[in-house]
C-alpha positions as CSV (number, residue, x, y, z in Angstrom):
1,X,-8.3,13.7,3.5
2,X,-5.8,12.1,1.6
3,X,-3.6,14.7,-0.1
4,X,-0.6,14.6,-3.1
5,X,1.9,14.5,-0.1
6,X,0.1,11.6,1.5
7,X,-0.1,9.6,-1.8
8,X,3.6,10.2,-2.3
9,X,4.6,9.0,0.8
10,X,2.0,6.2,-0.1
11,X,4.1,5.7,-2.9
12,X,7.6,6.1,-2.1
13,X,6.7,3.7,1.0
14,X,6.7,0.8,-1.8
15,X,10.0,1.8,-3.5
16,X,13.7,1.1,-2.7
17,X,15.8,2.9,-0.5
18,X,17.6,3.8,-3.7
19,X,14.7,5.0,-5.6
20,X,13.7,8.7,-6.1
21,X,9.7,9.4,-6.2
22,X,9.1,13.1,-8.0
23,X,5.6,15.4,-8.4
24,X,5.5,16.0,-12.3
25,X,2.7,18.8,-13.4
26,X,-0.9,17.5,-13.5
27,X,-0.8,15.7,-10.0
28,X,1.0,12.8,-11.5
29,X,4.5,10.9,-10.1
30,X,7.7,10.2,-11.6
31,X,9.8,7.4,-9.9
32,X,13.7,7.1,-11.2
33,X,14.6,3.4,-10.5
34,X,18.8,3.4,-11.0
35,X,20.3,0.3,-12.1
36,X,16.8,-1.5,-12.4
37,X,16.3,-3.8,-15.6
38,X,12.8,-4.2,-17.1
39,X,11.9,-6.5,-15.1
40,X,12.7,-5.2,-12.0
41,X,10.9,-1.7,-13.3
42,X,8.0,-3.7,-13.9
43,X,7.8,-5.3,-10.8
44,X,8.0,-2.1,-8.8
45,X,5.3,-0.4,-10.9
46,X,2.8,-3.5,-9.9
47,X,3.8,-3.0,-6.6
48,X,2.9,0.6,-6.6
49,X,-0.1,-0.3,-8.6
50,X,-1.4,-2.8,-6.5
51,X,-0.5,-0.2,-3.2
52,X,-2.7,2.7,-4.4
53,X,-5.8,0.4,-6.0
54,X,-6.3,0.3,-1.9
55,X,-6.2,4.1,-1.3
56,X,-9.6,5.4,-0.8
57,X,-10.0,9.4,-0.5
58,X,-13.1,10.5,1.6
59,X,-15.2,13.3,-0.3
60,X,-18.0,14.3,2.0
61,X,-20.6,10.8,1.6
62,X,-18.2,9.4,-1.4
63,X,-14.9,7.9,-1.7
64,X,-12.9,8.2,-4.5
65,X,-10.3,5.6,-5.6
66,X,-7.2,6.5,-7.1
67,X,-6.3,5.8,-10.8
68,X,-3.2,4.3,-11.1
69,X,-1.7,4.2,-14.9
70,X,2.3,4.0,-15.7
71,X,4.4,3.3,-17.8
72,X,8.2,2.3,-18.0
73,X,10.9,3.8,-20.5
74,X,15.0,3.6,-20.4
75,X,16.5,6.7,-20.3
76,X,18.5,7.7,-23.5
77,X,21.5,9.6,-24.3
78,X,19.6,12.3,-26.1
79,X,16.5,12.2,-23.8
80,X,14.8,15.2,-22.6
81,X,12.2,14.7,-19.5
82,X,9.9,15.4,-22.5
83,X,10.6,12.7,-24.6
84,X,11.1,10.2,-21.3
85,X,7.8,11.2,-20.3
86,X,6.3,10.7,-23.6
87,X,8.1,7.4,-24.2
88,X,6.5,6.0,-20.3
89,X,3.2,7.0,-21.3
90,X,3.2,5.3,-25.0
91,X,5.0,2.5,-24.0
92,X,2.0,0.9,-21.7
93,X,-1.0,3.0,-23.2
94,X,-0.4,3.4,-26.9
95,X,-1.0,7.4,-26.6
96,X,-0.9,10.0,-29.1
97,X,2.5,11.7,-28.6
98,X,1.9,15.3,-28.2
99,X,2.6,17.6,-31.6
100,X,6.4,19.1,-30.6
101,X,7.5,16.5,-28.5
């Protein structure tokens, strides 16, 4: 079966060798891309993208794909990893930021 630690090796198989892949609550990833523009962000989230919409976990007679949503935000002199997070998640998906955040 494929496990959080498998998909994070998965995962931090597609990034740089400077890149640093993180578990965040909720079975979700965080990867911290230094000195990457935009651009270069957005390249390595459709590589990761594109990576784990092959995954396939066995369950018994199903398989399960993996859902794959991110987002990309700057980090800011005032940021929390709150407010990062919050930012990543509106800035591709248009989410409801969560009251106190």
């Amino acid at each position: 079966h494929l496990t959080l630690d498998s998909v994070a090796q998965f995962v931090n198989n597609t990034l740089r060798e400077m890149d640093l892949l993180a578990r965040a609550e909720g079975g979700q990833f965080v990867a911290m891309l230094p000195g990457s523009t935009f651009n270069e962000a957005t390249q390595v989230a459709s590589r990761v993208e594109m990576a784990l919409s092959n995954c396939v976990i066995p369950i018994g007679e199903q398989k399960l794909r993996l859902k794959v949503r991110n987002g990309i935000a700057q980090v800011e002199e005032d940021d929390t990893v709150e407010t990062l997070m919050v930012r990543a998640r509106t800035a591709r998906f248009n989410e409801p930021i969560p009251a106190g955040v």
